[in-house]
SEMARTOR-508822 format. One line per field, with one value per atom (N, C-alpha, C, O, CB): residue number from 1; atom name; residue in one letter; x, y, z. Coordinates in nm, 3 decimals, padded with zeros to 5 digits, m for minus. Glycine has a CB too. Example, Ala and Ser with C-alpha at 12.3 -4.5 7.8 and 13.67 -1.06 7.14 Angstrom:
2
i = 1,1,1,1,1,2,2,2,2,2
at = N,CA,C,O,CB,N,CA,C,O,CB
aa = A,A,A,A,A,S,S,S,S,S
xx = 01.319,01.230,01.320,01.424,01.131,01.285,01.367,01.290,01.341,01.408
yy = m00.569,m00.450,m00.330,m00.332,m00.447,m00.225,m00.106,00.003,00.114,m00.060
zz = 00.780,00.780,00.780,00.846,00.905,00.708,00.714,00.787,00.804,00.572
REM end
This chain:
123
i = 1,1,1,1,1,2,2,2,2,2,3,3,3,3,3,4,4,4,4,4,5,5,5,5,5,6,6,6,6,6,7,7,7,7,7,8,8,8,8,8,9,9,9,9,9,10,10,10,10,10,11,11,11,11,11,12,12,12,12,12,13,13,13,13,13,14,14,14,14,14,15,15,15,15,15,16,16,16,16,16,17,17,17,17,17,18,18,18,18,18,19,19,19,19,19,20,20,20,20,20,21,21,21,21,21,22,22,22,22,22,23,23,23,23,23,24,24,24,24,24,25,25,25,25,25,26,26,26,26,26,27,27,27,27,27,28,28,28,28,28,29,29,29,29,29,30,30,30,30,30,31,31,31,31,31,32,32,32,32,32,33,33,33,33,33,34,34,34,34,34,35,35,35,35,35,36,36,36,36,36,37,37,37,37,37,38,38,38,38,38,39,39,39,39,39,40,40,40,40,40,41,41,41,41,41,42,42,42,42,42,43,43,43,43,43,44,44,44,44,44,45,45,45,45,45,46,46,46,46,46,47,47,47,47,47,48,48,48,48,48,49,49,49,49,49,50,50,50,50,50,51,51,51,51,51,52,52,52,52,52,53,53,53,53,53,54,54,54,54,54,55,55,55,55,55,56,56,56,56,56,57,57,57,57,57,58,58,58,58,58,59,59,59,59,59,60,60,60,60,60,61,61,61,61,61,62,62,62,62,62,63,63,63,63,63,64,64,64,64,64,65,65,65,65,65,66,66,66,66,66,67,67,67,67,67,68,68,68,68,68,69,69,69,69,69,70,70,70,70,70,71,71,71,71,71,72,72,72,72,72,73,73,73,73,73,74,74,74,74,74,75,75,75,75,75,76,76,76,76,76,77,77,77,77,77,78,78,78,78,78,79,79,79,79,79,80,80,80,80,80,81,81,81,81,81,82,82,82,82,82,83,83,83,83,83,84,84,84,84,84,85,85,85,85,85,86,86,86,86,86,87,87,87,87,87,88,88,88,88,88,89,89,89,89,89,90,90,90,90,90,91,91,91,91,91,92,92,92,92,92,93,93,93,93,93,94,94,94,94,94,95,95,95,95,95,96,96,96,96,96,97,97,97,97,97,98,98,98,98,98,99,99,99,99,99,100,100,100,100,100,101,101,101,101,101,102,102,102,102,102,103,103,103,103,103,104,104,104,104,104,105,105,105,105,105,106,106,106,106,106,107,107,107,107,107,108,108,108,108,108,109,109,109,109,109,110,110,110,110,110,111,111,111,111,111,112,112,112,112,112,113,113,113,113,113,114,114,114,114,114,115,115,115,115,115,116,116,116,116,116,117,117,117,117,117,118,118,118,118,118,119,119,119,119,119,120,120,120,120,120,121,121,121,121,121,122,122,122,122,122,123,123,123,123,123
at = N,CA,C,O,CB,N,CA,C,O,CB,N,CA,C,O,CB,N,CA,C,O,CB,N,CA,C,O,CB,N,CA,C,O,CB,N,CA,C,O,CB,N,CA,C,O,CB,N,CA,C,O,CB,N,CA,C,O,CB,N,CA,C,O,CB,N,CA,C,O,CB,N,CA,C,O,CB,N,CA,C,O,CB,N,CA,C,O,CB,N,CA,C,O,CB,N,CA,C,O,CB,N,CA,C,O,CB,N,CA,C,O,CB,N,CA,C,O,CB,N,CA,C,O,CB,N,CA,C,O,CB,N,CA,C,O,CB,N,CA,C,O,CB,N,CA,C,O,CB,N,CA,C,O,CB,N,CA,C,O,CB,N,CA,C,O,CB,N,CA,C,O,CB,N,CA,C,O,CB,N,CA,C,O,CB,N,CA,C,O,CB,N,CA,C,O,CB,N,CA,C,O,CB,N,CA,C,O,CB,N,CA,C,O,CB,N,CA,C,O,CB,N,CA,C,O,CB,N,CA,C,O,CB,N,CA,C,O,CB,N,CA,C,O,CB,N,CA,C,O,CB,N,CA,C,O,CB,N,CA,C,O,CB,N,CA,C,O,CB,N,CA,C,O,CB,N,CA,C,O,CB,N,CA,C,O,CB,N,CA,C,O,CB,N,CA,C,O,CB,N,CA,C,O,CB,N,CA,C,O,CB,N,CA,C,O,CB,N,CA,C,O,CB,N,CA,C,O,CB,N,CA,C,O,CB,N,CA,C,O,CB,N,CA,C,O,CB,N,CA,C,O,CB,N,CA,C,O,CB,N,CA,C,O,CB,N,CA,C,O,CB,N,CA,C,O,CB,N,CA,C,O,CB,N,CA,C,O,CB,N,CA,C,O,CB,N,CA,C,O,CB,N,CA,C,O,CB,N,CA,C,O,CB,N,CA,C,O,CB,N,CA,C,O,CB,N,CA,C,O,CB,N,CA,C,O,CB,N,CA,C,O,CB,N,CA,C,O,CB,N,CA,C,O,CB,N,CA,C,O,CB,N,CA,C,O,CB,N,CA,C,O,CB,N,CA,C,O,CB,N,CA,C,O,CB,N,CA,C,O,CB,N,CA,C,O,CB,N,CA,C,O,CB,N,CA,C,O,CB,N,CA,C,O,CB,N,CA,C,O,CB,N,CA,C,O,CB,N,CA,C,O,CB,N,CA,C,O,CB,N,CA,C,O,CB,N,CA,C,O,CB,N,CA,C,O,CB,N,CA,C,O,CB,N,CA,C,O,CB,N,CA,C,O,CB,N,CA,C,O,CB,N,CA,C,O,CB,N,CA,C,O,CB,N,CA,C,O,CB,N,CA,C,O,CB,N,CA,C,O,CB,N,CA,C,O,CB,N,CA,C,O,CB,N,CA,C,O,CB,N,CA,C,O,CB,N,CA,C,O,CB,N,CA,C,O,CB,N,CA,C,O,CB,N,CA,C,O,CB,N,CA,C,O,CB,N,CA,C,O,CB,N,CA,C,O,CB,N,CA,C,O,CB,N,CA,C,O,CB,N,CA,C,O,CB,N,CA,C,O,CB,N,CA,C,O,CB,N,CA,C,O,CB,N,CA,C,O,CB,N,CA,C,O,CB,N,CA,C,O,CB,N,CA,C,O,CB
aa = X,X,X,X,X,X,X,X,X,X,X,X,X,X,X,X,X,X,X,X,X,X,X,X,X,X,X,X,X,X,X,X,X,X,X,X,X,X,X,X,X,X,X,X,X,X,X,X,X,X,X,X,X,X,X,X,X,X,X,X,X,X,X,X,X,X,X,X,X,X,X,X,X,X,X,X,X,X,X,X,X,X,X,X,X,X,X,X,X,X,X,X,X,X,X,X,X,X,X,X,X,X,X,X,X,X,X,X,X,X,X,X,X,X,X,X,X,X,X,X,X,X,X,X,X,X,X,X,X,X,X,X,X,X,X,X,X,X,X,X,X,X,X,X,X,X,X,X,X,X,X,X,X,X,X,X,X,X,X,X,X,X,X,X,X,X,X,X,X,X,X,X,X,X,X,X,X,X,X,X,X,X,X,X,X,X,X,X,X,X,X,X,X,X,X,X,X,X,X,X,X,X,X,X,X,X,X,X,X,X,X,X,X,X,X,X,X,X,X,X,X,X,X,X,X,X,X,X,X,X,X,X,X,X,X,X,X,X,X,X,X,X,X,X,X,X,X,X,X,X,X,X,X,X,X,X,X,X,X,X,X,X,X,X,X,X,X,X,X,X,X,X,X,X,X,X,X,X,X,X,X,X,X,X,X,X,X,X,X,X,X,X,X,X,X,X,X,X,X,X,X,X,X,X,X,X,X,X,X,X,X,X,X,X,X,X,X,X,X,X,X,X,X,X,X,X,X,X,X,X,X,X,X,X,X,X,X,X,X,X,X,X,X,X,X,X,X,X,X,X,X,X,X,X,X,X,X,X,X,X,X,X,X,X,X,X,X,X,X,X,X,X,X,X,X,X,X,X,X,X,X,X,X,X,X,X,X,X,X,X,X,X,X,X,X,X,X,X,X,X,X,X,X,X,X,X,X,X,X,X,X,X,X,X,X,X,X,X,X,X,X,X,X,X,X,X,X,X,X,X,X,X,X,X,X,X,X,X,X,X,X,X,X,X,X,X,X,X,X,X,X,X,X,X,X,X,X,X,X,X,X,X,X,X,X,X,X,X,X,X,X,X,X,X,X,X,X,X,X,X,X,X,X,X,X,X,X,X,X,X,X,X,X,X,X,X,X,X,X,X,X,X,X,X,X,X,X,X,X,X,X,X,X,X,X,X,X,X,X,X,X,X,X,X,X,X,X,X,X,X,X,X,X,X,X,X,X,X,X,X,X,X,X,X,X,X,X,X,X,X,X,X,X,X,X,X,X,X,X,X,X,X,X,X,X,X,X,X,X,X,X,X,X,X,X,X,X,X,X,X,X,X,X,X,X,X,X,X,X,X,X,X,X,X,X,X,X,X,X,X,X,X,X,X,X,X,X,X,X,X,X,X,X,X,X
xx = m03.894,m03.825,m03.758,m03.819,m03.923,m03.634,m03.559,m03.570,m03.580,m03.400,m03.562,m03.559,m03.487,m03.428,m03.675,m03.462,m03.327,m03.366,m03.452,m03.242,m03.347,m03.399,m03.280,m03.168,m03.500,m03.334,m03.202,m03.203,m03.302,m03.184,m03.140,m03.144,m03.061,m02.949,m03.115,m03.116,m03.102,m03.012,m03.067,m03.273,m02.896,m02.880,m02.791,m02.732,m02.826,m02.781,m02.675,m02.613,m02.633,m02.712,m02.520,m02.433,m02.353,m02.293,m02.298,m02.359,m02.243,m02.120,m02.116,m02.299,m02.016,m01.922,m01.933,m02.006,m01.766,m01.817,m01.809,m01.689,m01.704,m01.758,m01.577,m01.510,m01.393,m01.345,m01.451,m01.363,m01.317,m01.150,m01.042,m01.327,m01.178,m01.091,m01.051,m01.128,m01.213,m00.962,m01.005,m01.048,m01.090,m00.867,m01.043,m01.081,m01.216,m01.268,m01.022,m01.322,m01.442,m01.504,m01.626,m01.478,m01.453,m01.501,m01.472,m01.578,m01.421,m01.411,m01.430,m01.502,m01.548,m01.312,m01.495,m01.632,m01.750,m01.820,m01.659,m01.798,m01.923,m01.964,m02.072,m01.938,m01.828,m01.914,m01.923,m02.024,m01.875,m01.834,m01.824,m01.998,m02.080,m01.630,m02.004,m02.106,m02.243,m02.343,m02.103,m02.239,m02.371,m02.392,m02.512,m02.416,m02.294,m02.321,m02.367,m02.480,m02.181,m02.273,m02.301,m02.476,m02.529,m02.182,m02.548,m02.673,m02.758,m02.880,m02.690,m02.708,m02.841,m02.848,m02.944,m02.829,m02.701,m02.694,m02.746,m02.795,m02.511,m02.742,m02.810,m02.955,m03.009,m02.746,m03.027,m03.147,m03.213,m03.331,m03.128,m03.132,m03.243,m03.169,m03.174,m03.247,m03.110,m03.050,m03.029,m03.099,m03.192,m02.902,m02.820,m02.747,m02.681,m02.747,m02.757,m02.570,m02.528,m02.574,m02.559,m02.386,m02.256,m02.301,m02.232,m02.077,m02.396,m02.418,m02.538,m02.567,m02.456,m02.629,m02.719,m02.644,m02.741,m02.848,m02.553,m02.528,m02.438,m02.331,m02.455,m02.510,m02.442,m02.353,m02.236,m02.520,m02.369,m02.277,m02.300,m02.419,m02.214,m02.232,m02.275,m02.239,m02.126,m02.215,m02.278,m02.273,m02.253,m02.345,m02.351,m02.123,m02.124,m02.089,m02.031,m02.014,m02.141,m02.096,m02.067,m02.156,m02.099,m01.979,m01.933,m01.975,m01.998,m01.800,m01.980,m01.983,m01.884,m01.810,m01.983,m01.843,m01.730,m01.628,m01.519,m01.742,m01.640,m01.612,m01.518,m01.444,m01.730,m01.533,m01.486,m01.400,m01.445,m01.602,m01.275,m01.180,m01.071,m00.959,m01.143,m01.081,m00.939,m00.953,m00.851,m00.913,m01.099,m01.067,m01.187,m01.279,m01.037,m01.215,m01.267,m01.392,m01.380,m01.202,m01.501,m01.596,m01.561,m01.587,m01.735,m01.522,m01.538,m01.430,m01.431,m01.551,m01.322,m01.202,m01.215,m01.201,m01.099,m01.241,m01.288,m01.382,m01.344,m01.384,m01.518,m01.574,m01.504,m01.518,m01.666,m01.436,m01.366,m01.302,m01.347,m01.255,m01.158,m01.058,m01.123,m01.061,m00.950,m01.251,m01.324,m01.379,m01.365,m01.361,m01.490,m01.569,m01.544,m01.609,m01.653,m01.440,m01.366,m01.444,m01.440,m01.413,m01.500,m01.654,m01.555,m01.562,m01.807,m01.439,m01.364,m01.416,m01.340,m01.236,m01.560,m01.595,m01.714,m01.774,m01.605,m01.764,m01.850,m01.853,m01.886,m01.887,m01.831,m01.827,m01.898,m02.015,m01.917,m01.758,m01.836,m01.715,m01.609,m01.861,m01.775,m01.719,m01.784,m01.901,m01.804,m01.707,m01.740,m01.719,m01.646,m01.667,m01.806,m01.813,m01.817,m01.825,m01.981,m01.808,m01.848,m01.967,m01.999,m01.745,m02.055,m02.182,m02.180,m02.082,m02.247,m02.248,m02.287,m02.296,m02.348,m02.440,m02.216,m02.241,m02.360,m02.387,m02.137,m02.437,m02.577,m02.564,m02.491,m02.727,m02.646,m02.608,m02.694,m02.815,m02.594,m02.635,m02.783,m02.767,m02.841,m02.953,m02.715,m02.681,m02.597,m02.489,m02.618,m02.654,m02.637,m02.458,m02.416,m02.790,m02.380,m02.241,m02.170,m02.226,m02.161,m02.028,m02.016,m02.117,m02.142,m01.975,m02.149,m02.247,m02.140,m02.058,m02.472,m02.197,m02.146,m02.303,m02.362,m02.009,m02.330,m02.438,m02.410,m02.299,m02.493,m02.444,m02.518,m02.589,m02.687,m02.516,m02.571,m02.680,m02.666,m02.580,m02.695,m02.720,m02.703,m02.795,m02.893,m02.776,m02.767,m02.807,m02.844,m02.789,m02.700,m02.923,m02.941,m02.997,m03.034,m03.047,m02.995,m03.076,m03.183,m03.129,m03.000,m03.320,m03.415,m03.535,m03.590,m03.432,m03.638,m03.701,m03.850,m03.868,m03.687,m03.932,m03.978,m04.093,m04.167,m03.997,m04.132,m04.212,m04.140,m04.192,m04.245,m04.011,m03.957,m03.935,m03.888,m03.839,m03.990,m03.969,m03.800,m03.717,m03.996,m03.745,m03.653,m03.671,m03.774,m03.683,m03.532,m03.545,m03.403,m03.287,m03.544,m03.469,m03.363,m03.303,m03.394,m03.369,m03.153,m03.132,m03.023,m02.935,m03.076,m03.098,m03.057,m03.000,m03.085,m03.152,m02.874,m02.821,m02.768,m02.732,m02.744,m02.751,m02.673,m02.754,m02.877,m02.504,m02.701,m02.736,m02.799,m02.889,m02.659,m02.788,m02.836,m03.007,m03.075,m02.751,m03.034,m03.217,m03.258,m03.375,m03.293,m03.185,m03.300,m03.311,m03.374,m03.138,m03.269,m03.275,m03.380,m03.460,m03.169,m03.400,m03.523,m03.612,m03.640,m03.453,m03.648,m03.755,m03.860,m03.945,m03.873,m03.864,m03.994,m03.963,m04.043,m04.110,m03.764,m03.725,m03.639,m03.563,m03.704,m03.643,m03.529,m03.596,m03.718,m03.527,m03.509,m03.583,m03.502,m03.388,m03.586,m03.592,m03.522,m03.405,m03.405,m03.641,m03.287,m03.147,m03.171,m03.117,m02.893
yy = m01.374,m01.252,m01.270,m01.321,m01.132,m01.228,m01.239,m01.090,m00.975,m01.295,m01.166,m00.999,m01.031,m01.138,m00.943,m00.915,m00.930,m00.969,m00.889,m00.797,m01.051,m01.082,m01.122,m01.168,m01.188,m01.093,m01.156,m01.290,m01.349,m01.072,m01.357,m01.473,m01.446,m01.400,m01.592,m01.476,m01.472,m01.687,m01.796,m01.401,m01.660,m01.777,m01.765,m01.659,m01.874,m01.854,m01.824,m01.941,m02.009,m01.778,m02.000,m02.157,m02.089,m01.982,m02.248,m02.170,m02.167,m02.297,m02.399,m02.168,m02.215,m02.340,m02.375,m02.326,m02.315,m02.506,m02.528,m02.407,m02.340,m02.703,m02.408,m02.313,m02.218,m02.270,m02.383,m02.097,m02.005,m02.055,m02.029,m01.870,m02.133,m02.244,m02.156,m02.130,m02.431,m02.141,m02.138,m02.262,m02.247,m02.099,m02.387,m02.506,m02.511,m02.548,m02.609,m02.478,m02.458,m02.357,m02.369,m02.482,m02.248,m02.124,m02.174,m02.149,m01.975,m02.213,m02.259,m02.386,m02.429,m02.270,m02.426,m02.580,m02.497,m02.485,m02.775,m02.427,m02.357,m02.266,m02.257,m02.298,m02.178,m02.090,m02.146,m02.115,m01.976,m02.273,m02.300,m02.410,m02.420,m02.403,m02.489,m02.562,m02.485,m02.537,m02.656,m02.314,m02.264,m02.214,m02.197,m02.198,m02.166,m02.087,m02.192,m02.193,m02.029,m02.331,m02.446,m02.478,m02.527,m02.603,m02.462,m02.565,m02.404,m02.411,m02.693,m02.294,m02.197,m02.194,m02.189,m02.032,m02.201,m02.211,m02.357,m02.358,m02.196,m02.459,m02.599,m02.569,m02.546,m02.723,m02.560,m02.527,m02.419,m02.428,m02.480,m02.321,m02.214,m02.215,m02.108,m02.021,m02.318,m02.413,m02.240,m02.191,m02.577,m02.178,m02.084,m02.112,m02.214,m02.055,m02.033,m02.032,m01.921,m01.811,m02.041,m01.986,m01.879,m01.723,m01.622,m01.958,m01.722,m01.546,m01.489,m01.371,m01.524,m01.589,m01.544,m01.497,m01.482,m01.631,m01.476,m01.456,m01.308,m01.307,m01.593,m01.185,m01.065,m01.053,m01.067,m00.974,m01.034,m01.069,m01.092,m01.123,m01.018,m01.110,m01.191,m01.098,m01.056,m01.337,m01.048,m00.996,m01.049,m01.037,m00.944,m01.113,m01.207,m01.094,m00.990,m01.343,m01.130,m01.152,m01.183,m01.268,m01.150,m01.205,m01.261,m01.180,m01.059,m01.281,m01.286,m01.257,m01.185,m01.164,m01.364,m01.127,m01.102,m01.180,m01.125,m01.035,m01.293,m01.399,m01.498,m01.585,m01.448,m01.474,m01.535,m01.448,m01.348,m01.569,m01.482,m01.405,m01.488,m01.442,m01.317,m01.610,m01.671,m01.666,m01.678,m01.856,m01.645,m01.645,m01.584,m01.612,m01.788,m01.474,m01.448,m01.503,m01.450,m01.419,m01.577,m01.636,m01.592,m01.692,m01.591,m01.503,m01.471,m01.522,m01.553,m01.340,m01.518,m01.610,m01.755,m01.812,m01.604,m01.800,m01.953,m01.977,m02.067,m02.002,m01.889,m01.906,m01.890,m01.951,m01.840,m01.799,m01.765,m01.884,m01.962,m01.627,m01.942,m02.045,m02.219,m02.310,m02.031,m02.228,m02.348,m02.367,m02.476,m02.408,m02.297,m02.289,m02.237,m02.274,m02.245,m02.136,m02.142,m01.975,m01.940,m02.321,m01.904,m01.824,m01.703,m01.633,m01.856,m01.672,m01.547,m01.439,m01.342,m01.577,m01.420,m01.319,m01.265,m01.168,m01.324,m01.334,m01.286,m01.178,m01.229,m01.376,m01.076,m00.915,m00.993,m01.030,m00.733,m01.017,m01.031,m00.955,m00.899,m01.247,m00.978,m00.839,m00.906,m00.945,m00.643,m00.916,m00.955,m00.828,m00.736,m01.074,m00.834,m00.702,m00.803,m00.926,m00.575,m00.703,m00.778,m00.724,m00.605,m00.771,m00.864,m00.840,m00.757,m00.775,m00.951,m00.678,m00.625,m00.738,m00.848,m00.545,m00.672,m00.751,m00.715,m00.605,m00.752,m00.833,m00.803,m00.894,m00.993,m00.846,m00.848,m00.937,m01.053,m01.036,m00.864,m01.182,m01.280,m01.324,m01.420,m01.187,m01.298,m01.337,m01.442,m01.465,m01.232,m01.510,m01.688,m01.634,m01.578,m01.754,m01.684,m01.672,m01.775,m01.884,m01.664,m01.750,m01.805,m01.860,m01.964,m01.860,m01.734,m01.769,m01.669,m01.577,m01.672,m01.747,m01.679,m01.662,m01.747,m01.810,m01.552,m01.503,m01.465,m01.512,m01.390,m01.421,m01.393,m01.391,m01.464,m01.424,m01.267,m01.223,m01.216,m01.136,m01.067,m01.267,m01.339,m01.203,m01.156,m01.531,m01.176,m01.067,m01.106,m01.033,m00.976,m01.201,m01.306,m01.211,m01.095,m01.444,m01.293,m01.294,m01.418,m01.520,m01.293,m01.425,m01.521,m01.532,m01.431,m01.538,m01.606,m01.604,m01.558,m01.603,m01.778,m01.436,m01.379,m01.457,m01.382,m01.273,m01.591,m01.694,m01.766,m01.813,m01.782,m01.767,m01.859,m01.801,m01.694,m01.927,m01.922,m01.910,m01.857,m01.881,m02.102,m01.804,m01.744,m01.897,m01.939,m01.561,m01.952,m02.077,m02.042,m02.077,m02.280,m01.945,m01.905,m01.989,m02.026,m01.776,m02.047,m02.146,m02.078,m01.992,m02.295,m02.193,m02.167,m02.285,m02.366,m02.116,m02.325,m02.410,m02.461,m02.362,m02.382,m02.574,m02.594,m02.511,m02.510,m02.529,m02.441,m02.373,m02.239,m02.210,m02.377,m02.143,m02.096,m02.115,m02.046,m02.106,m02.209,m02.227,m02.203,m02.230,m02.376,m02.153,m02.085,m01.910,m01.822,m02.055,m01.881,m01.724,m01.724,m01.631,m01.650,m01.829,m01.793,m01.939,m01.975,m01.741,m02.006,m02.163,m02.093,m02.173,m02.222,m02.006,m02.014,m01.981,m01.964,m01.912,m01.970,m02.002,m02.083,m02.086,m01.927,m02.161,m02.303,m02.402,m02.418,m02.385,m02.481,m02.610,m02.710,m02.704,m02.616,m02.820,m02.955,m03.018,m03.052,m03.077,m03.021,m03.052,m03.199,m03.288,m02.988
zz = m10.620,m10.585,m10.448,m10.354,m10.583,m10.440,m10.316,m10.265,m10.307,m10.337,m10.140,m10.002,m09.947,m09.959,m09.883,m09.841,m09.738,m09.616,m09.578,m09.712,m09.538,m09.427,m09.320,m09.344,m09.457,m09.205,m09.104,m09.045,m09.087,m08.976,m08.970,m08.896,m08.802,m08.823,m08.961,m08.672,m08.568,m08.500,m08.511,m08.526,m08.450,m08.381,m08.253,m08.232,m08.474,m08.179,m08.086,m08.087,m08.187,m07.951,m07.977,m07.926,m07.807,m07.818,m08.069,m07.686,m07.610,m07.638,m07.707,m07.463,m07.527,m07.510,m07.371,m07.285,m07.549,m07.360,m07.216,m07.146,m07.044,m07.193,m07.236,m07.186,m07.288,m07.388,m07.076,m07.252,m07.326,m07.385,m07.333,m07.234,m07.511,m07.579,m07.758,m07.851,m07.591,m07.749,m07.941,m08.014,m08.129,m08.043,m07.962,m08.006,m07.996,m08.101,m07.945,m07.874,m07.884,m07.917,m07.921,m07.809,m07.945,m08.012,m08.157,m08.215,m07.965,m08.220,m08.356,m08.398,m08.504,m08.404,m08.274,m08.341,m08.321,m08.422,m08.218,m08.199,m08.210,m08.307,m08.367,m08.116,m08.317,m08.449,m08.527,m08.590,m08.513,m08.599,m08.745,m08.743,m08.835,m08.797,m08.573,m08.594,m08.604,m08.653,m08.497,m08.540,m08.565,m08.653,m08.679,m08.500,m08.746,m08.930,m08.972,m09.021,m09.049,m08.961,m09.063,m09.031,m09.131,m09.025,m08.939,m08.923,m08.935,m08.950,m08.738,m08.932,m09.006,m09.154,m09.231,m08.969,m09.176,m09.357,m09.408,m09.521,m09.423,m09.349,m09.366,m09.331,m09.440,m09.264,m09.253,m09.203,m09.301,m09.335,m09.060,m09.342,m09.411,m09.568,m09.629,m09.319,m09.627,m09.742,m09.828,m09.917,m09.834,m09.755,m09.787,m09.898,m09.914,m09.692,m09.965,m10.076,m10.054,m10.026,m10.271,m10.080,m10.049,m10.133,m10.115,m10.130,m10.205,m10.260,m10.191,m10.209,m10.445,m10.088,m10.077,m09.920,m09.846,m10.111,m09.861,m09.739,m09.772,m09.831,m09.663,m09.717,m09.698,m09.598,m09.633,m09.684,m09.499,m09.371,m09.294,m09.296,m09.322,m09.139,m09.059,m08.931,m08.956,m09.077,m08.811,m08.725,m08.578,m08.497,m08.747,m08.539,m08.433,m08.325,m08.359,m08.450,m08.152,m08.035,m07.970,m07.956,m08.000,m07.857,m07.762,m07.643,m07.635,m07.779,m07.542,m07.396,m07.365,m07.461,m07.311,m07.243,m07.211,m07.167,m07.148,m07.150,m07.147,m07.097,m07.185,m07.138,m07.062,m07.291,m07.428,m07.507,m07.562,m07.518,m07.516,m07.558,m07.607,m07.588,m07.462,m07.670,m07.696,m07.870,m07.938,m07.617,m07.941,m08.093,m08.117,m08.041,m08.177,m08.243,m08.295,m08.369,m08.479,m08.320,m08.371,m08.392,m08.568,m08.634,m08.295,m08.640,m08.759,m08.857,m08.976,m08.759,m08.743,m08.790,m08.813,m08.920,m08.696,m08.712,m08.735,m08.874,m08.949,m08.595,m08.916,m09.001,m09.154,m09.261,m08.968,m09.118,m09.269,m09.274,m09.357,m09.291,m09.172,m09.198,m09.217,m09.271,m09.061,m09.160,m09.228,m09.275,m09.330,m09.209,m09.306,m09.408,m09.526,m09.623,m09.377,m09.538,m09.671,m09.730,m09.848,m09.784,m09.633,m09.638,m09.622,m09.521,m09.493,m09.744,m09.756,m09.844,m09.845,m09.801,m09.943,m09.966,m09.888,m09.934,m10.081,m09.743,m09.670,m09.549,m09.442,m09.641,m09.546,m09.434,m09.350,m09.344,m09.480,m09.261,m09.087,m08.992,m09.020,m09.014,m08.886,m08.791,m08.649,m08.648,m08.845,m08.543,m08.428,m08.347,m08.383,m08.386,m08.208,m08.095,m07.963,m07.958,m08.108,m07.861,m07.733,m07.687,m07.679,m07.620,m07.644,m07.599,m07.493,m07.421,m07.569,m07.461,m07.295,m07.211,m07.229,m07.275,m07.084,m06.978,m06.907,m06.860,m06.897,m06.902,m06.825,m06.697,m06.693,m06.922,m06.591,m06.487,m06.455,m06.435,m06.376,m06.448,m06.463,m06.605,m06.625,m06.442,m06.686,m06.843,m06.876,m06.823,m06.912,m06.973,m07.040,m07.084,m07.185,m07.246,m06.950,m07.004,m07.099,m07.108,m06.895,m07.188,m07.263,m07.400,m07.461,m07.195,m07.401,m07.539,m07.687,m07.683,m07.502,m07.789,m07.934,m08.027,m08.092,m08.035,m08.007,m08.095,m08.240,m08.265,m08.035,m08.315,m08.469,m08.512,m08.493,m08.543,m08.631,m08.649,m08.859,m08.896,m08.537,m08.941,m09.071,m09.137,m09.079,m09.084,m09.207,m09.315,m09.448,m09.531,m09.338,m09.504,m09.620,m09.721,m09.702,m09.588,m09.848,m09.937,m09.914,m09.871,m10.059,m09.934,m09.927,m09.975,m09.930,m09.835,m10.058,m10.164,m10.007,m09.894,m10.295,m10.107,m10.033,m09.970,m09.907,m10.085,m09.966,m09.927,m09.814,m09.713,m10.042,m09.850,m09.719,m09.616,m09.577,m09.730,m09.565,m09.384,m09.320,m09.408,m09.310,m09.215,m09.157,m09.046,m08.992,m09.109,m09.039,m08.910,m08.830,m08.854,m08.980,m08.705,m08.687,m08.580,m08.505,m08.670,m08.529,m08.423,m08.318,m08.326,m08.490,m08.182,m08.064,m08.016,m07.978,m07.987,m08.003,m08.018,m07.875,m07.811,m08.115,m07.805,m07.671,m07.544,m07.558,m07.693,m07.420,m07.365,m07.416,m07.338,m07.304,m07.516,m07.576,m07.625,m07.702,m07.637,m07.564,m07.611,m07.504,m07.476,m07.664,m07.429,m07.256,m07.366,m07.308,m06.985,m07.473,m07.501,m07.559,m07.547,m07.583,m07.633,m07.739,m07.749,m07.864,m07.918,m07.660,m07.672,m07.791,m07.830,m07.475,m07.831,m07.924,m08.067,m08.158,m07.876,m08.070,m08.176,m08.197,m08.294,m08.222,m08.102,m08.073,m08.174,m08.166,m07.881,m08.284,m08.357,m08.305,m08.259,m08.530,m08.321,m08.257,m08.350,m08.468,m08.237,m08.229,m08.410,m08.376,m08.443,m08.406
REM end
């Protein structure tokens, strides 16, 4: 029996690029959907953020135009600015289908593993 469960990941870049905003998002969907061995029906949508800091491409755009991932509802916002906060980061947040035994592996990718070390896996 499948349930709905979320996954949690983040990735930074080095700098506010559409070239590195699309290798990061496309490289952090690709290694949660590899990691928690996703198919394209089991993924409802996807809920990305940005820093404020990051503004040259849409994290959702990039996913749709490489991964090919055009019947999946995603929608990007801007994170709150907090002060003291892991800048240049691209968060998400995965809305799955998943067999009600399996584990959730959720990833923290690059600078992004100072957010969560106790859900960071070793890539």
């Amino acid at each position: 029996m499948k349930l709905i469960k979320a996954i949690r990941g983040a990735i930074t870049v080095e700098e506010d690029s559409k070239a590195q905003i699309r290798e990061a998002s496309v490289q952090l969907i690709s290694s949660i959907s590899q990691n928690n061995a996703l198919k394209d029906l089991d993924i409802i949508s996807i809920y990305f953020t940005l820093t404020p800091d990051l503004k040259s491409l849409n994290p959702a755009t990039a996913v749709r135009e490489n991964l090919n991932w055009t019947n999946v509802s995603m929608i990007c916002a801007q994170e709150a600015f907090i002060e003291g906060g892991l800048p240049k980061c691209i968060r998400a947040l995965l809305h799955v289908y998943l067999e009600e035994n399996q584990q959730v592996k959720h990833l923290y990718l690059k600078e992004a593993q100072s957010l969560r070390n106790d859900w960071c896996l070793n890539l």
